[in-house]
N, C-alpha and C positions, 0 to 999 in steps of 0.2 A: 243366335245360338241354335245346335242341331240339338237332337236326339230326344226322346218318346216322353223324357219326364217335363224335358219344358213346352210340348204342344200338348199335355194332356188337358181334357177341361178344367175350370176350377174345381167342379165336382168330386173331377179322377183322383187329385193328386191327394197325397194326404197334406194333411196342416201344416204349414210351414213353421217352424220352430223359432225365424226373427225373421223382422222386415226392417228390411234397408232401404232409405227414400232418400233422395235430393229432395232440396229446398225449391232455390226459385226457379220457378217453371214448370213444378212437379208438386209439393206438399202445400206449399204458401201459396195461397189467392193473388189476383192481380195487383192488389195493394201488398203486396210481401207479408201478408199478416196468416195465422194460423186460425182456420175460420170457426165458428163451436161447431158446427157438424165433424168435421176433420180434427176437434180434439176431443169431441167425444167418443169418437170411435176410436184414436189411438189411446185412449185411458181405457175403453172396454177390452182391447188387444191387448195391452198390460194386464187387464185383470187377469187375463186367460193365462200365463205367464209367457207370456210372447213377447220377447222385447223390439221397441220399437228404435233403432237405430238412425240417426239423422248421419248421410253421408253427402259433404259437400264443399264446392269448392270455397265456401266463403272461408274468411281465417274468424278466431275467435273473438276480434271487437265488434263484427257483426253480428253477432249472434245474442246478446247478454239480451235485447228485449222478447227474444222466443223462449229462455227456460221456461220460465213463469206459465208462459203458455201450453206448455204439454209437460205438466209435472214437476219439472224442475229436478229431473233426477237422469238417469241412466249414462248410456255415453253417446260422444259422437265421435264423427269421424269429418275435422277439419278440413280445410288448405288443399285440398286434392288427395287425403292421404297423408300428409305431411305432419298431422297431429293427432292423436286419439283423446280428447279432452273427458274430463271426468266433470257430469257436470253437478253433482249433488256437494261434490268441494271445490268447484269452478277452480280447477288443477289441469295440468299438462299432464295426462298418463305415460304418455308417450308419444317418442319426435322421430322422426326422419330428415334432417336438418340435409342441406347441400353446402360441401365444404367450400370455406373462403375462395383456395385458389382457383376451384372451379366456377365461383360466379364469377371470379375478373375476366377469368379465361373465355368461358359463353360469352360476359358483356362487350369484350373486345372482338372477338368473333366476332358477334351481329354489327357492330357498329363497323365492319368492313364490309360486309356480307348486305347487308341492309342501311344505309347512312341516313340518318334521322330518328331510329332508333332510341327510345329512353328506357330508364330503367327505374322498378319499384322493388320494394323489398318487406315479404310478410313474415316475420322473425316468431318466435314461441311469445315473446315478449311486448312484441307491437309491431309498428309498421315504420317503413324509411324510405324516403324517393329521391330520385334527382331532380332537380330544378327544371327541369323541362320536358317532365313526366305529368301531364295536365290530371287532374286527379277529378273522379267522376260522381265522388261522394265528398260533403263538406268538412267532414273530420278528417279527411287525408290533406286537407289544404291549411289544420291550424298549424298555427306558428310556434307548438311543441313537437310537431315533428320533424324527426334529424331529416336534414335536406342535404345533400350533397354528390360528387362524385360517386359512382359505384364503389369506385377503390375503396374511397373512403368510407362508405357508409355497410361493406358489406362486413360478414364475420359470421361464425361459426353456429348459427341463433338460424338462419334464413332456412323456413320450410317450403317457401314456394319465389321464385324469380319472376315478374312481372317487364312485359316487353310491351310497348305500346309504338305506333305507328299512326301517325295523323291522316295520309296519304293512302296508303295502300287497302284494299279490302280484307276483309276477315282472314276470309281462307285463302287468299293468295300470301297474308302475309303468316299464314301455320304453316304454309306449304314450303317456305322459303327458311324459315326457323330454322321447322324440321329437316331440311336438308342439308343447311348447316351445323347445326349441335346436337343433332338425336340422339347421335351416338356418347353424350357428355352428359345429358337429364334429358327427362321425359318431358314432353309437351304436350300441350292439349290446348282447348278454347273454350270458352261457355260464354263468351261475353258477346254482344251485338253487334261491337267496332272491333279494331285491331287489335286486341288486346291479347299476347299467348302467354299463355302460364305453365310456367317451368317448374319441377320438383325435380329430385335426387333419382338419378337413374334406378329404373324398375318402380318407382314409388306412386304408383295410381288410387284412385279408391278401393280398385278391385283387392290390390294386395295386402292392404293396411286391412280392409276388412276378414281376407283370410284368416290373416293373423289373429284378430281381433276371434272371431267366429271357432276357431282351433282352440283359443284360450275358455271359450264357454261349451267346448264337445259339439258346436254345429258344423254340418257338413253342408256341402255347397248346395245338393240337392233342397237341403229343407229350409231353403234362403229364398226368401221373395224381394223383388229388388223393383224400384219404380225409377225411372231420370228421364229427362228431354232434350241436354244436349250434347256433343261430341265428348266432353269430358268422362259423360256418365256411359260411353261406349266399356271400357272394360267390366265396371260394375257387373252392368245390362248379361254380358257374356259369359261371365263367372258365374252369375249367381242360378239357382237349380228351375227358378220362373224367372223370367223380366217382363216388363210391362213397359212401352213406353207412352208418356202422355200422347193423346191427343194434338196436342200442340208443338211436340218434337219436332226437333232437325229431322231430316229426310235420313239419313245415319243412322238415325237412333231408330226410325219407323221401323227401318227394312232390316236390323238387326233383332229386335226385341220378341221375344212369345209372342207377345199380346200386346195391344194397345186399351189402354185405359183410356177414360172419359177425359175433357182439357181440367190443367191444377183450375180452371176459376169455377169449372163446373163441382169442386170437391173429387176430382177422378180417382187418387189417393182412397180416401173413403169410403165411396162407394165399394170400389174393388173390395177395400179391405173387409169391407162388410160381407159381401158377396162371398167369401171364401172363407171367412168364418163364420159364416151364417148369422149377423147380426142385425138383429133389426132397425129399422126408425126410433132412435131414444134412444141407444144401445147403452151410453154411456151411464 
């Protein structure tokens, strides 16, 4: 991102008025957990009335062991943008769902476009795959989740399309997606293997957070935003600071203000401390 207010120092800028963070790779430690230096410091940002926003690509059955961890109140921002969860009523605030005819339509695309191709399905409601969509966490593999055909399993509920490819590498296989259905939903990646994740055209984190940031009177300048990888490229650009970890795709580096310290070193944190001036113990 160009322009004078997101290369000023932490110093220069004033206070940012919310912070918007990814998860993994960015807020959460190597073990995915939320460390106590990193939740004392986002409870000290709360006091100040600074809300601290979780924006990320996980969907909400990932999420239920982190409220607890950092208050257990405010909102996030789901699925890529795809949901804005209320988490003090652990409620869907708001969806940006991708209509049925458009995931047949994607999924039979790719599957000429790319053969081998499977397909997952992250709904407001829960999750649904097809049978030869190898699943990389054990809860996607029990035997209450609907398993079937796309046809069959898609419906009006899906905030994010899930593509996975055994063969191919990451970004050859975003590269090839995208060239196929970009213009049908957004893509993006954050995952390690071939995994591309689809939402409702126009529908990224960045825009869901606009939305969101409009409805509490913040403007993009007074928005601090942290992420590490391709997904969190529009966040990083919208927002009035970006920061990318340490540990970021090459993408996220050469786009962001600033880079922060790596998520295992607490990078999150610190910064945050740094810029509100808080101390050791803050919390």
């Amino acid at each position: 991102m160009t322009g004078e207010v997101g290369h000023r120092s932490p110093g220069e800028r004033p206070r940012p008025r919310l912070v918007a963070t990814d998860l993994d790779g960015t807020l959460l430690d190597a073990e995915g957990r939320v460390s106590p230096r990193t939740r004392e410091v986002i409870a000290a940002v709360e006091q100040l009335g600074v809300p601290v926003v979780f924006v990320t690509g996980r969907p909400i059955r990932w999420m239920e062991q982190l409220w607890e961890s950092v208050g257990g109140h405010g909102l996030a921002i789901c699925s890529n943008g795809g949901i804005v969860y209320d988490v003090a009523t652990h409620s869907v605030r708001t969806a940006h769902p991708i209509a049925s005819d458009v995931l047949v339509e994607v999924g039979q695309t790719l599957r000429r476009a790319v053969p081998g191709t499977t397909f997952a399905l992250e709904k407001t409601g829960g999750f649904a795959r097809e049978a030869g969509f190898l699943p990389r966490r054990a809860t996607s593999a029990l035997p209450e989740v609907p398993t079937g055909p796309l046809e069959q399993i898609a419906d009006d509920t899906v905030v994010k399309l899930l593509a996975r490819h055994e063969e191919l590498a990451p970004e050859e296989f975003w590269s090839v997606v995208e060239e196929a259905v970009g213009t049908r939903v957004t893509t993006t990646w954050s995952s390690i293997g071939a995994l591309v994740e689809m939402s409702a055209a126009g529908v990224t984190k960045a825009t869901t957070l606009a939305r969101l940031c409009a409805d509490l009177g913040v403007a993009p300048e007074e928005v601090v935003a942290f992420g590490d990888m391709p997904n969190d490229l529009p966040l990083l650009e919208w927002a009035g600071s970006s920061y990318a970890m340490a540990n970021a795709h090459p993408t996220v580096l050469a786009l962001a203000d600033h880079t922060a310290p790596a998520h295992h070193e607490d990078g999150v944190a610190e910064t945050l401390s740094a810029i509100f001036g808080l101390g050791p113990g803050s919390g």
